[in-house]
C-alpha positions as CSV (number, residue, x, y, z in Angstrom):
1,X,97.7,12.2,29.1
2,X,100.6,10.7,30.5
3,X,101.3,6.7,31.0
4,X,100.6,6.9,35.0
5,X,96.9,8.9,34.6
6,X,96.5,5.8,32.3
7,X,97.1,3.7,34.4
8,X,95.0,5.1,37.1
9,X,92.8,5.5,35.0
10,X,92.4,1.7,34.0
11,X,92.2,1.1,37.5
12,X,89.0,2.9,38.3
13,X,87.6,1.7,35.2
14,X,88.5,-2.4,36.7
15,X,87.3,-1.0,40.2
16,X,83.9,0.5,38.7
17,X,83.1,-2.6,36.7
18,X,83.8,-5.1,39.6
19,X,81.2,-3.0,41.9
20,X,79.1,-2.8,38.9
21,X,78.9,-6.7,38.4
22,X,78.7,-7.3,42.7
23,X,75.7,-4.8,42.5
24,X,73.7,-6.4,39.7
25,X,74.1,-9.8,40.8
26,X,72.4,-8.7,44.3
27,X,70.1,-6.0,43.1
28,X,67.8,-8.8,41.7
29,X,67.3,-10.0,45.2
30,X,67.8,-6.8,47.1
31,X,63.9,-5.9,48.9
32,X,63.4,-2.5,49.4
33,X,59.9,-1.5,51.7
34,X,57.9,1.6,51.6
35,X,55.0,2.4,54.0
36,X,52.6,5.1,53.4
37,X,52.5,8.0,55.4
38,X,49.5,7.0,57.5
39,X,50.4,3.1,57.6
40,X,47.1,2.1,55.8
41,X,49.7,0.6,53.1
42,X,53.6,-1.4,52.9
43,X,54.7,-2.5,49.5
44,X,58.1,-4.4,48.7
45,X,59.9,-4.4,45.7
46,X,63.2,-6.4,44.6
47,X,66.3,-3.9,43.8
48,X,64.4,-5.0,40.0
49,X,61.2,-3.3,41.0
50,X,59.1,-6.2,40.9
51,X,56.8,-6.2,43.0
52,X,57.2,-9.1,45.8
53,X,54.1,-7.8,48.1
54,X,51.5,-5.5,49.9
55,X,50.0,-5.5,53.0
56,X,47.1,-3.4,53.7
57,X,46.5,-3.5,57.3
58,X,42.8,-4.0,58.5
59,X,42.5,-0.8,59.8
60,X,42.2,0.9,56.2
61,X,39.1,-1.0,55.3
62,X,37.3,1.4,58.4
63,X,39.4,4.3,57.3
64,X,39.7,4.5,53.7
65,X,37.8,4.5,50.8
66,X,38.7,2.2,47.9
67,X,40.0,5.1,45.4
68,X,42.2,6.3,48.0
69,X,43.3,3.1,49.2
70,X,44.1,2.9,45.4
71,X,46.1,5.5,45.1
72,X,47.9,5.3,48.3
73,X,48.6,1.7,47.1
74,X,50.3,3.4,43.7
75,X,51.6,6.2,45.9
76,X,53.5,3.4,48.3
77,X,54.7,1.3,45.0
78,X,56.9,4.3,43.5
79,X,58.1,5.3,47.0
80,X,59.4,1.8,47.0
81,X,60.7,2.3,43.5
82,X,62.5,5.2,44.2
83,X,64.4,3.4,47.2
84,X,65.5,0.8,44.3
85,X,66.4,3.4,42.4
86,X,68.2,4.9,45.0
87,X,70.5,2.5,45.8
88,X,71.6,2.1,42.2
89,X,72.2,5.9,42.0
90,X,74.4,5.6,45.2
91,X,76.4,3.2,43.5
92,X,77.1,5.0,41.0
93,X,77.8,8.2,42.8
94,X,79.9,6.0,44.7
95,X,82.3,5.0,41.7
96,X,84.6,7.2,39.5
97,X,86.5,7.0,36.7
98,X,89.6,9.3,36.0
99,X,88.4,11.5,39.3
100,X,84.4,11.7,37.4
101,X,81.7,10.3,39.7
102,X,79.8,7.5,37.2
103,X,76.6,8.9,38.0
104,X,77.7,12.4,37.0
105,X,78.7,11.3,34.1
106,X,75.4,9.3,33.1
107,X,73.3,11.6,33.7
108,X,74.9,14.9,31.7
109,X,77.6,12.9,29.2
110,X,78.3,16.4,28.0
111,X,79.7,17.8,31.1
112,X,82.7,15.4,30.6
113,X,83.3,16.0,27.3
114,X,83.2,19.3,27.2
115,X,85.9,19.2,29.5
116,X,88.3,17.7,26.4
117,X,87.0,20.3,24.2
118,X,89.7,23.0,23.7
119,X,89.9,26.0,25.6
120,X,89.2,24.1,29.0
């Protein structure tokens, strides 16, 4: 590897740790809202999943029996998960290192190192 890949290189690496550090100083007290699909049910969660609230609107007490206001509750929660999690996997989708997206490379590690094994 020559000195300028290095270089580069370093770069990305100073890059994906400053947009790694903005991130998880606002994740904390990003909100992220999820409604179910009939509107019986909106939860919102902090970019930590914690959950900040739920509304059921009034209409679901006439509409809805209490097991599957339950599990539309639970259903609505992990929507509003997955829009937390979302955000951190466009992050790091978002950032490379040495042309590798970060996410790529957290999810299979091997995929990058094979790539130094030789032969490739």
């Amino acid at each position: 590897m020559d000195v300028d890949s290095l270089r580069r290189i370093c770069g990305d690496m100073v890059a994906a740790m400053t947009r790694a550090a903005e991130f998880a100083e606002r994740a904390p007290h990003a909100e992220y809202e999820a409604t179910s699909p009939g509107g019986e049910v909106t939860v919102r969660v902090s970019g930590a999943k914690e959950l900040q609230e739920i509304w059921i609107d009034t209409r679901a007490k006439r509409t809805v029996d209490n097991l599957t206001l339950g599990e539309l509750v639970t259903q609505t929660i992990r929507a509003a998960e997955l829009r937390a999690d979302d955000a951190r996997a466009q992050l790091l989708d978002g950032t490379s290192i040495g042309g590798f997206a970060v996410g790529d490379v957290l999810r299979d590690p091997g995929q990058l190192l094979s790539r130094f094994q030789p032969g490739h």
